[in-house]
Steps between C-alpha positions, in 0.01 A plus 500: 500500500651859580311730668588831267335658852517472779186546710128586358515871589798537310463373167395769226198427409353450864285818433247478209523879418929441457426176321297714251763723467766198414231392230434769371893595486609248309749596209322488160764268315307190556743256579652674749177570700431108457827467662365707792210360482634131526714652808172620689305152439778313675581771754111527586469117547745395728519789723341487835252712658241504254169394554349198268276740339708804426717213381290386236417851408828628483608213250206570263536875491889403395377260237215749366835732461708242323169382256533792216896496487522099445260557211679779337883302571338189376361621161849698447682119593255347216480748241568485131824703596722333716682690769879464529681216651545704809125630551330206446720346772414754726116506406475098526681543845265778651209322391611161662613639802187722546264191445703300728532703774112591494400106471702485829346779659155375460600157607618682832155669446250128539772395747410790775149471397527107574651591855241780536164362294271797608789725386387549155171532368450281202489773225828546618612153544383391089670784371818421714479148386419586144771728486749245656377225208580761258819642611624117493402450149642795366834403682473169338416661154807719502706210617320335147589822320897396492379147512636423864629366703139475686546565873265230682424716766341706294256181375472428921366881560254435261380175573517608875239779484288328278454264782468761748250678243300129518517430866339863554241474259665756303551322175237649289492705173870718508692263709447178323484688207885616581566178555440352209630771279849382673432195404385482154746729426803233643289305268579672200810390407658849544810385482475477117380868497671882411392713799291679330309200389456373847365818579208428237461223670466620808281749398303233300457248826379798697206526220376145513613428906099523600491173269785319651418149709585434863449242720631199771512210263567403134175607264461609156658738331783486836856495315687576813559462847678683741542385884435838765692369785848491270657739372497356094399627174160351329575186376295307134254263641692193301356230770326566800691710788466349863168588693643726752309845695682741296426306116365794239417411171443774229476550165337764211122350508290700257870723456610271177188529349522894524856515441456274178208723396748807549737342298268461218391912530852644517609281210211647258501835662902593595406680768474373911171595677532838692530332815805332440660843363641639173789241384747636259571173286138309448699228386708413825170569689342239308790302528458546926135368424581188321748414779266506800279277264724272507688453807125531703368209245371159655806306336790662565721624185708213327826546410549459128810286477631241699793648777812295589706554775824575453810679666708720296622866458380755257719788412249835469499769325198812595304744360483584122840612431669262700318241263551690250910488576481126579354373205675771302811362596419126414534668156816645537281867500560633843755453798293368747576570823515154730596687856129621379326172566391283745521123563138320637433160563193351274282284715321353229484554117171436255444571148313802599778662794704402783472536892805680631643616837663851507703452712601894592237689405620834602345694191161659501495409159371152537143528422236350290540589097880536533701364188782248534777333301571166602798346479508112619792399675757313254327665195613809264118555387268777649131444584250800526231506786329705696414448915103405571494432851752570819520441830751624723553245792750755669640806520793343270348193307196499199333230356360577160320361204584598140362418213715449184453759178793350292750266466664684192452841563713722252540878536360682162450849371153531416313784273222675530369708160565851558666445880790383480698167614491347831695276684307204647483136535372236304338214671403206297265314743642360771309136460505363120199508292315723682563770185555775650753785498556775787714806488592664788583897440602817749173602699304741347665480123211290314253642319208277572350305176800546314711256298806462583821430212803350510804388285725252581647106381413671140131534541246728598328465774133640548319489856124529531405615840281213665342644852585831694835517683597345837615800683765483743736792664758468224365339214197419311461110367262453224422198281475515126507307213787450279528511121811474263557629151825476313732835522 
């Protein structure tokens, strides 16, 4: 690694009064003092001349610096108003970059304490190792947060010092609690979660961690495995893994039963306990809930339909008024725009979605919630959708799962008494008899509990609202029910 210094007596922060000073200096935008801030943990921990101890104690008073700005940067990166394209960039970048490089420089931390054992005293040497667990799970959340590509290394940090943590007789209450709030939250599926959403999660799994299992072997109520001496993500316990040293099993324990009992609360009451914080839609936070139910549940979730594989290309259209322009212009409505769209390659098809590989997926708009139109290759028909999971295997390609709204969507203009018309999209439901309707409108436009008219084919057309919205960046998707009188 380069040594930013060049001997001990040199580097900056050498003297505790002028490291003070550089602490206490820093400039008050936040992400550029996490910038600084990500500069000093990597400059302090490979340059030579310091002792073990002022080390250690260097690294922590840096981190105790940084603690207070990543909170503030990540509520602003998961709040109800989303930065700009450009500052959330920057925010997800200073907050990865600072949790990297301080997961690095405690690592360098336990590895001159290894050299030097009497070096540290333990106080020292659990908060160290605590803080190293923790800086690699908040690397590998923020990785999760644009839903990869997950580095490995990060997965081998954190396995690594759990191991040290063990061999020392260090693993007790906050370290193996660190650990496993990595893990369960890898265990989470948050690949089929908003950011913000994950970050209820997060929050959540920190709530019910003192609950979570742990141990050598395969027991009850152990979902999961993970292996310390590789570098891999937890794993489902589907058959038993091989017997080796570094075999840990986990799993909730008395968690579900808690969670499933929270579940039950915030349903009847809207509101999330104080300790999880204030939540500005009680509906997604339930929503959050339901999901760790579910994916921490003995059986694992089925898939409702059957999948085939298959291997062909999907041209896509994004966002609501590019699927708004692509199925407008199936009716001759709109000119849509096909330098606009993109081609993927479906992986395999049920009657609920498809699997599909993106196979540039430059955009930050890929996310969870985002609405498609589908075109299959050969055909003149649009499908509507909307992405539940992804997965980016690289810095180019995405795998991602999306489950089908429509397959004839038509663009209508709807009423509302006393507001107006709106354009939006009707969805008859994607999988026959089911009976049900959606309409998709512009974010922010629907008055909720209110019917919905429309006139077209020479009838009517009266929707009664079914459910609260699904809320997404650009549009709101909410089921009714459909009656028809006679014009």
């Amino acid at each position: 690694m380069l040594k930013l210094f060049g001997g001990g007596a040199d580097h900056p922060m050498r003297n505790p009064r002028e490291a003070r000073r550089i602490l206490e200096a820093l400039p008050a935008d936040e992400l550029k003092a996490l910038e600084e801030l990500a500069h000093w943990q990597e400059s302090v921990s490979v340059a030579e001349g310091f002792k073990p101890g002022e080390r250690a104690s260097l690294v922590l008073a840096i981190d105790e610096a940084a603690q207070p700005r990543l909170r503030k940067v990540a509520r602003d990166y998961c709040g109800t108003a989303r930065p700009s394209r450009y500052q959330e960039n920057r925010m997800w970048t200073q907050l990865h970059e600072y949790w990297k490089q301080a997961g690095l420089a405690f690592g360098r931390s336990l590895d001159a304490a290894a050299q030097a054992p009497k070096a540290l005293d333990a106080k020292t040497l659990a908060l160290a190792a605590t803080r190293a667990l923790r800086a690699s799970a908040q690397q590998l959340k923020w990785q999760h947060m644009r839903y990869g590509p997950v580095d490995p290394a990060a997965w081998g940090l954190l396995n690594r010092v759990y191991a040290y943590c063990e061999a020392r007789g260090l693993a007790e209450e906050a370290p193996r609690q660190e650990f496993l709030k990595a893990l369960m939250f890898s265990a989470a599926s948050p690949d089929s979660l908003l950011a913000a959403e994950a970050d209820l999660a997060e929050r959540v799994i920190a709530e019910l961690a003192p609950s979570f299992l742990l141990a050598n072997a395969p027991a009850p109520g152990m979902l999961y495995w993970t292996d310390l001496g590789h570098a891999m993500a937890p794993q489902r316990l589907i058959k038993p893994p091989e017997a080796t040293p570094g075999l840990r099993c986990f799993g909730p324990g008395n968690a579900l039963a808690s969670l499933q009992g929270l579940v039950q609360r915030t349903e009847g009451t809207r509101e999330l306990p104080p300790s999880l914080g204030a939540t500005g839609d009680p509906e997604a936070a339930v929503d959050v809930l339901r999901h760790l139910a579910v994916v921490w549940s003995p059986e694992p979730p089925e898939r409702k339909h059957a999948r085939h594989a298959v291997k062909s290309r999907l041209t896509i259209a994004h966002g609501f008024a590019g699927v708004l322009q692509a199925v407008g212009e199936a009716g001759a409505s709109l000119d849509f725009d096909q330098k606009a769209a993109e081609s993927w390659v479906v992986e395999n098809v049920s009657a609920g979605g498809f699997g599909a590989i993106v196979p540039q997926a430059k955009g930050d708009w890929l996310r969870v919630g985002t609405l498609l139109a589908m075109q299959p290759d050969g055909g003149n028909n649009w499908l509507v959708g909307a992405i539940r999971r992804v997965n980016r295997t690289s810095a180019q390609e995405a795998r991602v799962g999306i489950e089908s709204l429509s397959r004839a969507p038509r663009v209508v203009k709807f009423r509302v008494r006393g507001l107006g018309e709106e354009t939006g999209l009707l969805l008859p439901a994607a999988v026959l008899g089911s009976g049900e309707v959606s309409i998709a409108l512009r974010a922010g436009v629907y008055p909720p509990g209110q019917n919905l008219e429309a006139s077209f084919e020479g009838h009517e057309h009266v929707y009664l609202p079914q459910g609260g919205p699904e809320r997404a960046e650009d549009y709101e998707l909410i089921r009714f029910r459909e009656m028809i009188r006679e014009s």
